[in-house]
C-alpha positions in Angstrom: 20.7 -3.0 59.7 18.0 -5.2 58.7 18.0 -7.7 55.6 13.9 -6.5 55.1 15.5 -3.0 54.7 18.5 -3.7 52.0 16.0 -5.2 50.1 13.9 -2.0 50.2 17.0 0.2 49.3 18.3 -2.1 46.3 16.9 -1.0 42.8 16.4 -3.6 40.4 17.1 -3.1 36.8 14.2 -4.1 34.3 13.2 -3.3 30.7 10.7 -0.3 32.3 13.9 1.3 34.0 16.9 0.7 32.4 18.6 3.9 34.4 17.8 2.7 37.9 21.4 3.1 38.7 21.2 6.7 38.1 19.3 6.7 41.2 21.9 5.4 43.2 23.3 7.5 46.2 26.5 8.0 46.4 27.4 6.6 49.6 30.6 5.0 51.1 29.5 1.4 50.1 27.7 0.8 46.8 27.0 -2.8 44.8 26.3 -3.8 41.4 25.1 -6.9 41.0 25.0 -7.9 37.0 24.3 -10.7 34.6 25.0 -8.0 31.7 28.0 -6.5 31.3 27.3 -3.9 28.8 24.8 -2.8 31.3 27.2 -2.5 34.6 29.8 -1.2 32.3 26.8 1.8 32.1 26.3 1.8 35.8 29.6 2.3 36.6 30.5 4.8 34.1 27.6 6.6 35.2 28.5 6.5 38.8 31.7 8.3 37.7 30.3 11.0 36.4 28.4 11.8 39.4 31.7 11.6 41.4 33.3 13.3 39.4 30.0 16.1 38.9 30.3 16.4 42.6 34.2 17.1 42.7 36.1 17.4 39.3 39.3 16.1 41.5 38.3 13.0 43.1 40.8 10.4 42.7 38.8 7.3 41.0 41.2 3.9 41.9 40.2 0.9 40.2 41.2 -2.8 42.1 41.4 -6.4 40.7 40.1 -8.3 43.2 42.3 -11.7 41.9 45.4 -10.5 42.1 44.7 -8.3 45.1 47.9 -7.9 47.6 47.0 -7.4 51.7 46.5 -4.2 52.6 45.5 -2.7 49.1 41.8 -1.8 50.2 43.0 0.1 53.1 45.8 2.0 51.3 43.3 3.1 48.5 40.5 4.5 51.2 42.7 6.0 54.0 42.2 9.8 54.3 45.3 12.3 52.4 47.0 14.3 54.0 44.3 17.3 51.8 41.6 15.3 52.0 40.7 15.1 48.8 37.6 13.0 47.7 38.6 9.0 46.3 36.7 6.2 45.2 37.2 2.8 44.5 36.0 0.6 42.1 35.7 -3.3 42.4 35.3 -4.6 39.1 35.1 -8.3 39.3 34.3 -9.1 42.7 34.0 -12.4 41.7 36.9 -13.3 41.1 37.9 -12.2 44.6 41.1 -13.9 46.2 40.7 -15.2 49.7 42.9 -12.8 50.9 40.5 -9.7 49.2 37.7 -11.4 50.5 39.3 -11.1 54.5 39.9 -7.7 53.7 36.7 -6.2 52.1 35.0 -8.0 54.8 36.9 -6.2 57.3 36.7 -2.6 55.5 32.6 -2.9 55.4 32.7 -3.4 59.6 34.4 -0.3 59.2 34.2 2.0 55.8 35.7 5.1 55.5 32.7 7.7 55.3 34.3 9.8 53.0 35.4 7.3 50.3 32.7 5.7 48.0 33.8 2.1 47.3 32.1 0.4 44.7 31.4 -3.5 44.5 30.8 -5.0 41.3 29.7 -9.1 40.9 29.2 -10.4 37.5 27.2 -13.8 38.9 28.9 -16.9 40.1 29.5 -18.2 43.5 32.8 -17.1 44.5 32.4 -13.8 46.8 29.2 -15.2 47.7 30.0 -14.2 51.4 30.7 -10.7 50.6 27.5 -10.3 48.8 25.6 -11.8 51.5 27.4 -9.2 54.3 26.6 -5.9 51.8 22.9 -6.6 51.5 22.5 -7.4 55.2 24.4 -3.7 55.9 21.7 -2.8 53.2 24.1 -0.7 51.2 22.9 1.1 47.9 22.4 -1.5 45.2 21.3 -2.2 42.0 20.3 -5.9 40.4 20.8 -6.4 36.9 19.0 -9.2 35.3 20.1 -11.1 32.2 18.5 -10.1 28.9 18.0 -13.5 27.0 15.2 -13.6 25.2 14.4 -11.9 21.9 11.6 -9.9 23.1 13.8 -8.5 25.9 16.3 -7.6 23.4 13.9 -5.8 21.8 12.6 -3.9 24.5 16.3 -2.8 25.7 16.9 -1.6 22.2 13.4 0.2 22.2 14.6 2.1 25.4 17.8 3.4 24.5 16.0 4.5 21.1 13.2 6.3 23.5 16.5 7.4 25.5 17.0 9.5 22.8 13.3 10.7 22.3 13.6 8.9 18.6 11.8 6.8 17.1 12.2 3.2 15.4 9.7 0.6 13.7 8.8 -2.5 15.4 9.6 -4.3 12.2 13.1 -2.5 12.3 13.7 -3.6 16.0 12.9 -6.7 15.3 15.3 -6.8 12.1 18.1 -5.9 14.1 17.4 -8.8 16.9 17.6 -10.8 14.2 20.5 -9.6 13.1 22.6 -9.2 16.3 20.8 -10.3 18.7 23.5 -13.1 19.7 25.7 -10.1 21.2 23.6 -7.5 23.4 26.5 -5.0 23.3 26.7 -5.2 19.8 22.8 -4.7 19.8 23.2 -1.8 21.6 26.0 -0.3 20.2 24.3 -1.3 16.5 21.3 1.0 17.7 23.2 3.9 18.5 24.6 3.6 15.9 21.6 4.2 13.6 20.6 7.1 16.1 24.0 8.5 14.8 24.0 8.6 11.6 19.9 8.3 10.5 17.9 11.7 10.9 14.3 11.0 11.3 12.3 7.5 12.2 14.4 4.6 11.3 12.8 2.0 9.4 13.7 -2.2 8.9 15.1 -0.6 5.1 17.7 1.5 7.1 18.4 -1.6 9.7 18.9 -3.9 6.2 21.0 -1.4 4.8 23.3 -0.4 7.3 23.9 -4.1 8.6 23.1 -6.5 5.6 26.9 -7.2 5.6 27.2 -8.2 9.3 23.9 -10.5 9.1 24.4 -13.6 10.7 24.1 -17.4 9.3 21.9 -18.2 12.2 18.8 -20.5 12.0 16.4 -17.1 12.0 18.5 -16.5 8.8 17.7 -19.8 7.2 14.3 -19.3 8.5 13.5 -16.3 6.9 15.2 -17.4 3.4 13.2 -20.2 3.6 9.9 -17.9 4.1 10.3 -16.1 1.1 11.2 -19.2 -1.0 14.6 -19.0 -1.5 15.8 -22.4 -1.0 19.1 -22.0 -2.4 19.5 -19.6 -0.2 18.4 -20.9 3.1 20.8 -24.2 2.2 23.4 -22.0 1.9 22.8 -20.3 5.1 22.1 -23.4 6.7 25.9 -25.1 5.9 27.9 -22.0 6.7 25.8 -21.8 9.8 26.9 -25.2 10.8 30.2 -24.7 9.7 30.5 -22.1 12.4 29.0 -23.8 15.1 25.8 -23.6 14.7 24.5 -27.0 15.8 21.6 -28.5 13.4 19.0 -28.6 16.3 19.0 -24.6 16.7 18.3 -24.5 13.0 15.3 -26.7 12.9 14.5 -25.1 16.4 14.5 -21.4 14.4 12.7 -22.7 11.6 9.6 -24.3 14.1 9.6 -20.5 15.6 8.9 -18.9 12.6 6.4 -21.4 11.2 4.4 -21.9 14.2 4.4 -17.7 14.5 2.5 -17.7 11.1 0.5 -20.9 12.4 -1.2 -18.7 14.9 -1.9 -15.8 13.2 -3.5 -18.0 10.8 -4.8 -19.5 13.2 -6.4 -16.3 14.7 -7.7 -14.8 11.4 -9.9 -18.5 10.8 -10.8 -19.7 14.2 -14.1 -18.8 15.9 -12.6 -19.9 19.3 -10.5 -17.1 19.6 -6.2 -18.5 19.6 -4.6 -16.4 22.1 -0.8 -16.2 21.3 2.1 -14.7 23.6 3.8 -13.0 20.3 4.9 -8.5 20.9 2.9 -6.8 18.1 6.2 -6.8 15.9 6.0 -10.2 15.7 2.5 -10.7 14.9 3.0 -8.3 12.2 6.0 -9.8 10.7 4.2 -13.7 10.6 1.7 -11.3 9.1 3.2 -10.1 6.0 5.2 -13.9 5.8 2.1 -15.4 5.5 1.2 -14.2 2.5 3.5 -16.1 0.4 1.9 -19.5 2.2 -1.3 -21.1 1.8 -3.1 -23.3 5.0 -2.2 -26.2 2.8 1.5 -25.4 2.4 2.2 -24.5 5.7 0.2 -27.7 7.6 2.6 -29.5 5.6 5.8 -27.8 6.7 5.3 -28.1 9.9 4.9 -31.8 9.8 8.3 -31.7 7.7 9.8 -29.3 10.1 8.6 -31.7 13.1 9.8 -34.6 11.4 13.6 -32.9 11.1 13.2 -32.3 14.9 13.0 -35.9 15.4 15.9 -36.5 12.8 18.7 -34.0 14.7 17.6 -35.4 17.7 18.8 -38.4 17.3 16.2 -40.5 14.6 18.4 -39.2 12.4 22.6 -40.5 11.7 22.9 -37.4 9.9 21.9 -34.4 11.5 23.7 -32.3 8.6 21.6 -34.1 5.6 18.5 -33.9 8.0 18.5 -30.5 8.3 18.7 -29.8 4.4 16.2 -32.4 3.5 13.8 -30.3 5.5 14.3 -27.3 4.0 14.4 -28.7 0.6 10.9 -30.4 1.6 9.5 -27.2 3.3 10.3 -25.3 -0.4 8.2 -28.2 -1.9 5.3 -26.9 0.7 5.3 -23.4 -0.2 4.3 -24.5 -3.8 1.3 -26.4 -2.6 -1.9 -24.2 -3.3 
């Protein structure tokens, strides 16, 4: 079979179709290729329940591919004596041991037609040749990106709240990014979470109350302390942050986000040229709302203080640490300035 036609027959995941592995046949060979985990450990559960939809008695084998032993594969696919349906799941096919890698590549010159063996990769290198052999055979497949960036993370929590034919505020998607964003299962599981246990539309009130306690001391935090005006607070958000791990140049990088955000839409409302920004509506109406507490003045002259700590934890500075709370001391200053 034709590489032209494997890549016809493999479904990438995206944002606009975050159940393209329910499309999946279930054939003998079938790969999952992710850089999300919470989002394979979906597709393979899924996959399961098809099997097991189709005959409540297929046997479902699961095989660790590193501390694979010869002749496992073809133990776990040979035909019973009764024929009953199996399947077998690869988890972490890359971590394969050599001696899985000779194997597997033998069983796909040869798979059992009645057994559905399922290959999952989790990124890396190692099992690259097996990879390469399964989308040459053109075998059922789904891609699964990496969801990085905070808009993404908001659209995958939009989906699984449209999964559910609910709905949820932009604001209140965007609070819970910002909240636990760092962890995309946690985001997800977060979501569901309020689908649970919140009748009705779920506002950024119901995100604040139901998580306030698990907020993290990241630099968004510090950011939108700082916003409001509460300095103490944004110092205080700023040490523990660091304290954990947080390194001084994410901080000041979080803070030139959210400044800049309200620079444009200030920007937008005064300007005659017409500023285009790159912002999801959410965000344009958060900067929105921030802005009010900030005058043109004010914030001109926190984002020369907040450029001038990107310098300083970049290396102008000895003291990344008293850099970082110099700024936000200085950007409280701005917010006064009328």
């Amino acid at each position: 079979m034709e590489k032209t036609e494997s890549k016809l027959r493999a479904k990438a995941w995206n944002n606009d179709t975050m159940t393209a592995w329910d499309g999946i046949e279930l054939e003998p060979l079938i790969l999952i290729q992710s850089a999300e985990p919470v989002y394979a450990d979906r597709a393979i559960d899924s996959l399961k329940k098809r099997l097991r939809a189709r005959d409540p008695n297929t046997d479902i084998a699961s095989l660790d591919a590193s501390t694979y032993q010869p002749g496992q594969l073809q133990l776990l696919t040979t035909p019973t004596l009764f024929g009953e349906p199996r399947a077998v799941i690869i988890p972490q096919a890359e971590q394969a041991s050599d001696t899985f890698l000779s194997d597997a590549l033998s069983y796909l010159d040869v798979p059992e037609p009645d057994v559905v063996v399922i290959f999952r990769h989790n990124g890396g290198v190692r099992g690259k040749k097996l990879l390469d052999r399964l989308n040459t055979l053109g075998v059922a497949a789904v891609k699964i990106e990496s969801v990085s960036s905070p808009s993404a993370k908001a659209n995958a929590v939009m989906a699984d709240v449209a999964a559910q034919k609910r709905k949820m505020s932009k604001l209140a998607v965007g609070a819970l990014v910002d909240a636990l964003g760092s962890d995309l299962r946690e985001l997800l599981s977060a979501t569901n979470q309020l689908l649970a246990d919140i009748s009705g539309d779920i506002d950024e009130d119901d995100v604040h109350k139901y998580f306030s306690g698990r907020i993290e001391a990241t630099g968004y935090k510090v950011a939108d302390a700082l916003v409001i005006g509460d300095v103490g607070r944004a110092v205080e958000l700023a040490r523990h942050a660091m304290s954990t791990g947080t390194s001084p140049v994410s901080i000041v990088s979080s803070l030139a986000m959210k400044f800049r955000s309200m620079a444009l839409v200030l920007g937008m409302r005064s300007s005659k040229l017409g500023v285009n920004d790159s912002m999801k509506q959410w965000q344009r109406d958060r900067a929105k709302r921030e802005l009010r507490y900030w005058s043109a003045e004010g914030l001109a002259q926190a984002i020369l203080e907040i450029a001038r700590a990107d310098a300083d934890v970049k290396g102008a500075s000895r003291d990344p640490g008293y850099a970082v709370e110099r700024a936000i001391l200085a950007v409280g200053r701005a917010r006064r300035l009328r």
